[in-house]
N, C-alpha and C positions, 0 to 999 in steps of 0.2 A: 504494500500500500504506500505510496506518496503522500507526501506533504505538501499540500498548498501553497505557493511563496506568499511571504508577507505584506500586507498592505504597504507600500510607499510613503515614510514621512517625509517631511520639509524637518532640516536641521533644525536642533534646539534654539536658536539665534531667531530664526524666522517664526518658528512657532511661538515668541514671547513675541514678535513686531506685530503678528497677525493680529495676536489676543487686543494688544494694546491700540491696533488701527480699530479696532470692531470698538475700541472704548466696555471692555468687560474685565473685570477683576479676575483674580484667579480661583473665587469663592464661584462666580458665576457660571467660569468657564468649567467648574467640578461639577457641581449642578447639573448642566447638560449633559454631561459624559457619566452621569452618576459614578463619581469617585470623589476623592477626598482633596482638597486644598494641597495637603501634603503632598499628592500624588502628581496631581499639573507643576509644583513646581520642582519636582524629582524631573519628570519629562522635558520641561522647560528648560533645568540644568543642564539635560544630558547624563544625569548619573542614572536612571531607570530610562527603558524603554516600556511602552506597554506592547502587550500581547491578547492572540484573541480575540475576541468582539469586542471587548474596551479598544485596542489598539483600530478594528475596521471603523467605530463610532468616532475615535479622533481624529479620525483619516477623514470622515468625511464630512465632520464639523471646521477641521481647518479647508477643508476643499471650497466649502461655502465661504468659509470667511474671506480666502482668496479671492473668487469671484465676486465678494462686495466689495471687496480695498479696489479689484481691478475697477470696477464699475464706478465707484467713485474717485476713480482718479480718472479714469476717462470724459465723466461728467465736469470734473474742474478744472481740465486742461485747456489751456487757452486755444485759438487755433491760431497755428504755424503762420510768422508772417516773417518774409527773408529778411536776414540780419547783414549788415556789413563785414566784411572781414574786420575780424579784432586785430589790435594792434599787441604782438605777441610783448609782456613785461616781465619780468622776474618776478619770482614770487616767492615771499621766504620762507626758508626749512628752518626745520626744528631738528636737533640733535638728539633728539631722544626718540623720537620713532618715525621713519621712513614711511611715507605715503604710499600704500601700495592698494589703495581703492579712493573714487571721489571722495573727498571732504566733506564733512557737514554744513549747508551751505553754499558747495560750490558748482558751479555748472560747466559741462563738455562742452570745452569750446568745437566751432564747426570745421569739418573735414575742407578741404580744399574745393569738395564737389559738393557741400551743401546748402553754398545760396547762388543766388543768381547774380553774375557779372554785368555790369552794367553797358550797356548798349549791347546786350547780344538777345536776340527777338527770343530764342527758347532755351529752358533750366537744363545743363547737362546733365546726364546720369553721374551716375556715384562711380569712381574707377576702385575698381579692384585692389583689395589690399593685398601686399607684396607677401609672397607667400615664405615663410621662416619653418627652414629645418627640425623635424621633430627634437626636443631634448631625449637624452637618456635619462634614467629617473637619477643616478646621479649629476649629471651636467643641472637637472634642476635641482636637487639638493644643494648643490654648489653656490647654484645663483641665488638661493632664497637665503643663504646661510650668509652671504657676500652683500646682501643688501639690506640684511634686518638685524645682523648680529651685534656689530660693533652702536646700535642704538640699542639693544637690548640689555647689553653689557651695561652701560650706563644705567640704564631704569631701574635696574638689580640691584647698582651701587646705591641708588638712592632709598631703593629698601632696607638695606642693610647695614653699610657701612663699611663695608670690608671687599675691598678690592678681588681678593682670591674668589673668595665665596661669590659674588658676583659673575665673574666670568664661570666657576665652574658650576653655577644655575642654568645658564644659558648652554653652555657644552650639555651637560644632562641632558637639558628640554631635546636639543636637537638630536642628539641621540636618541633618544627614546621616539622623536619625529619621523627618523631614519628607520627605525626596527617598524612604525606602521607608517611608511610611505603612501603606501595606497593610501590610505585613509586620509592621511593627511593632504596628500596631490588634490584631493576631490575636493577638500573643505572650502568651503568660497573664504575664507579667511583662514589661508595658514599662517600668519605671520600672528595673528591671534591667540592661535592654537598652540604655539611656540611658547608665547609671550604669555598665557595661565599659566602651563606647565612649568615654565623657568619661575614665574614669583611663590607658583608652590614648594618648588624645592626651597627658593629663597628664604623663604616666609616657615619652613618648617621645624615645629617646637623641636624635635631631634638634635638639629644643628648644635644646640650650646650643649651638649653631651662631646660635640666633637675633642680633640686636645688642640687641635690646630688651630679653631678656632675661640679657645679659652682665652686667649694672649690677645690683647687691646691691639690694633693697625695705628700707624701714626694716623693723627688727622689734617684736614685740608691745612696748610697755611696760610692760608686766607682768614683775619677772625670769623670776619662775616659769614664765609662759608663755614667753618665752625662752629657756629650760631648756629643758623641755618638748618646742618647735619643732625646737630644735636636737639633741637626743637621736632625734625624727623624721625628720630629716632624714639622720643619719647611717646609719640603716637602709638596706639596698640595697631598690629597687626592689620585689620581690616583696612582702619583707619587712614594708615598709612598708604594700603594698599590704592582706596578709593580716590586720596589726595594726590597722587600717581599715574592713576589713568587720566583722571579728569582734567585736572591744570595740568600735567606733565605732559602727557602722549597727547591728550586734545581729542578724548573720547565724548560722547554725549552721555547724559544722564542715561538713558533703559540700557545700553550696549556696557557701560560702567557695570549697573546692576547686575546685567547678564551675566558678565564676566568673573564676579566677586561671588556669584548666586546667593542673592539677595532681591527684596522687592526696590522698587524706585525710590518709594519713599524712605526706607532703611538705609538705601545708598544717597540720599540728600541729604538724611540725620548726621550719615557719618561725615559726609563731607564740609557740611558746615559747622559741625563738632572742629572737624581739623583743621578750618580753617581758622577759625577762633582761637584752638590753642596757638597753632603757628605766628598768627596777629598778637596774639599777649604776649610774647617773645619779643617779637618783632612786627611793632606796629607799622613799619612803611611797606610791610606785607599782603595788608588787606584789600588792597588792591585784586584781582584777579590776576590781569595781564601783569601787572608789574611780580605777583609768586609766579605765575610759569616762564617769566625771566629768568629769576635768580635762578631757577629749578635749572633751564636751562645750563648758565654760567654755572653752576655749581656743579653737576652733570661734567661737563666739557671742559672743565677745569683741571680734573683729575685723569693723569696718563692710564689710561685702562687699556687694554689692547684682547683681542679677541685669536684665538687659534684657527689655522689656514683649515678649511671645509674638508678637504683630504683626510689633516689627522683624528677630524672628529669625529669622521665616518668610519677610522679603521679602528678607532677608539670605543664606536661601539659596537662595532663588529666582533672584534677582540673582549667586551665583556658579554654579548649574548653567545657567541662561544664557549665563554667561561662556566656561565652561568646554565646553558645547556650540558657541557661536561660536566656538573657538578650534580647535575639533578638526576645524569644517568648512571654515578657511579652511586649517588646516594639510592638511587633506585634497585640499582644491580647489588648491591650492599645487603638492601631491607629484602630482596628477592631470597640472596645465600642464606642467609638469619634463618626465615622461617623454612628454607625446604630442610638448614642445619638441625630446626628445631622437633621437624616435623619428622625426620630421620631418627632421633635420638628419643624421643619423647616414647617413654613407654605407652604398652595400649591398654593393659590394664593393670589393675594397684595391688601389691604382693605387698602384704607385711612385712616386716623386718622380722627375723626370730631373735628375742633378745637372748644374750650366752647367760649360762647360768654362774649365777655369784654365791659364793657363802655367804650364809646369815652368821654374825657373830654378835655378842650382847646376851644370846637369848639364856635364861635359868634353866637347866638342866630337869628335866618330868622327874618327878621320883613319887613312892607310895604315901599317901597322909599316913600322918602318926595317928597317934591315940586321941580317943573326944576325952574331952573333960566330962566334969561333973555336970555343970551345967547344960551341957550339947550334946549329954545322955539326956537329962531330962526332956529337954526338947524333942529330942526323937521320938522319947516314946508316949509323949503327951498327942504328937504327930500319929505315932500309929494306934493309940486310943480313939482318938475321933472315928467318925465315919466317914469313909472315903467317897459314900454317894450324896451326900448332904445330910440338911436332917430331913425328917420321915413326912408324909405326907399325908394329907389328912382328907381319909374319903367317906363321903357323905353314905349313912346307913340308914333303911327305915326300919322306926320303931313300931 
């Protein structure tokens, strides 16, 4: 008998955009799929999948929600009227995370074939884009590690504060990117997917168990960055985390949330929690744009440097290797054990006969002496009674 493939979802990312374009909570959105709050934002996170007829119901509740976001974005779209060509300006980058999808905010400027030249009577078609050799799944692990890392490295540093730890968050992430390629290649946001994984190792309680990193890193030279660092540092965990995406890389509020798995409003709490402690530190902070400056400079200030895509890969090639060698011997190990034990193990339970020991201590048997006077009386006061009780008394008529 076969098994039916499973319903088709939309990434966890888009499954939280949908909820949030339809304007439904995630109480609401349980409601309809009768499951639990819990459960949507398990699905939403990506740490569960559902299965089943829960899974065909959310399939085809987001399918609807789809078809109204499309519906009302086609209803609010203006209609197309040609634009002049822009005049191409610089535009400026951030050191802390590499643009590798539209901005929030920003619009595709137009192709060379999508408006109309002036004085020519008809619009030309659109020319064919120049067509580029497929990558190997390493050539693209190379280019996405070559364009995201050495910002990633930074982001890390400003979670943590230690240079080492920093870089070898980001080696991890990718590594472990590398072992599910596939997966990864398909995510409409790998550099995303990169960038959780690195701040979890970063961000993980384990860490200060380490010895290597027991020992304080010098800090910036900078007072300011000093401050700064240290005002960072003091933030808990999430906190941190959230004050990072948001001012730092230049994420929106629900993509923040997503990423932290957390609700909106919990990733607003925290963020304005950290910015307030960060402001009573340093009040010329409060600012927005002027904290995702310093962030910046403080970022880019410090020499960090990232490992060439090659040794990263052979780095984890070499420990899933490792790590598969070790499960096979641990396996082959617990295999000998039990056939060792299942060999030797008797089948059924035989006494022990214990050897025989002399008894010593014991009084010697020998015959009683003589009764006394007294232990004659007794005797025969003994065989004067009667042995069968006394006598019984039967009813006679007179």
């Amino acid at each position: 008998m076969t098994r039916s493939p499973a319903t088709p979802l939309p990434p966890p990312k888009a499954r939280r955009r949908l909820r949030e374009a339809a304007a439904l909570t995630q109480t609401q959105l349980a409601t309809r799929v009768n499951v639990t709050r819990a459960t949507i934002r398990a699905w939403e996170s990506g740490r569960t999948a559902p299965r089943g007829r829960r899974r065909e119901a959310y399939a085809r509740l987001l399918k609807t929600l789809a078809e109204e976001d499309a519906a009302r974005r086609t209803r609010s779209a203006p209609p197309p009227e040609p634009a002049p060509t822009p005049t191409p300006t610089p535009e400026p980058t951030t050191v802390l995370e590499p643009v590798s999808g539209p901005e929030k905010g920003s619009e595709p400027e137009p192709g060379p074939g999508s408006g109309s030249e002036p004085g020519s009577g008809s619009e030309p078609g659109p020319e064919p884009a120049p067509e580029h050799p497929a990558l190997t799944p390493a050539q693209a692990f190379d280019a996405l590690y070559e364009f995201s890392a050495p910002a990633l490295v930074r982001q890390a540093y400003l979670l943590t504060g230690r240079r080492e730890l920093a870089r070898e968050s980001v080696e991890r992430a990718f590594q472990t990117a590398w072992e599910r390629w596939p997966e990864v290649a398909r995510d409409r946001d790998p550099v995303g997917w990169v960038r959780a994984t690195a701040y979890e190792f970063a961000l993980s309680p384990w860490q200060r168990f380490r010895p290597r990193h027991r020992q304080p890193e010098p800090p910036p030279a900078d007072p300011g960055d000093r401050t700064l660092l240290n005002a960072l540092l003091r933030l808990g965990p999430q906190h941190r985390r959230t004050l990072v995406l948001y001012d730092g890389v230049g994420l929106d509020l629900p993509e923040t949330a997503a990423e932290t798995e957390a609700s909106t409003p919990a990733a607003a709490n925290r963020l304005l929690h950290a910015r307030e402690t960060v402001a009573g530190r340093l009040p010329a902070l409060a600012d927005s744009r002027v904290l995702h400056q310093r962030l910046t400079e403080l970022a880019s200030a410090e020499r960090l440097w990232a490992a060439k895509p090659t040794g990263v890969r052979k780095g984890g090639e070499r420990r899933a290797r490792f790590r598969t060698r070790a499960a096979i011997a641990f396996t082959v190990a617990l295999i000998g054990a039990t056939a060792l034990t299942v060999r030797t193990a008797p089948t059924h339970y035989e006494p022990a006969v214990s050897p025989g020991v002399a008894v010593r201590g014991v009084p010697p048997r020998v015959a009683p002496g003589s009764l006394s006077e007294a232990e004659r009386e007794l005797r025969q006061k003994l065989r004067d009674r009667l042995q069968d009780g006394p006598e019984r008394l039967e009813p006679r008529l007179e």
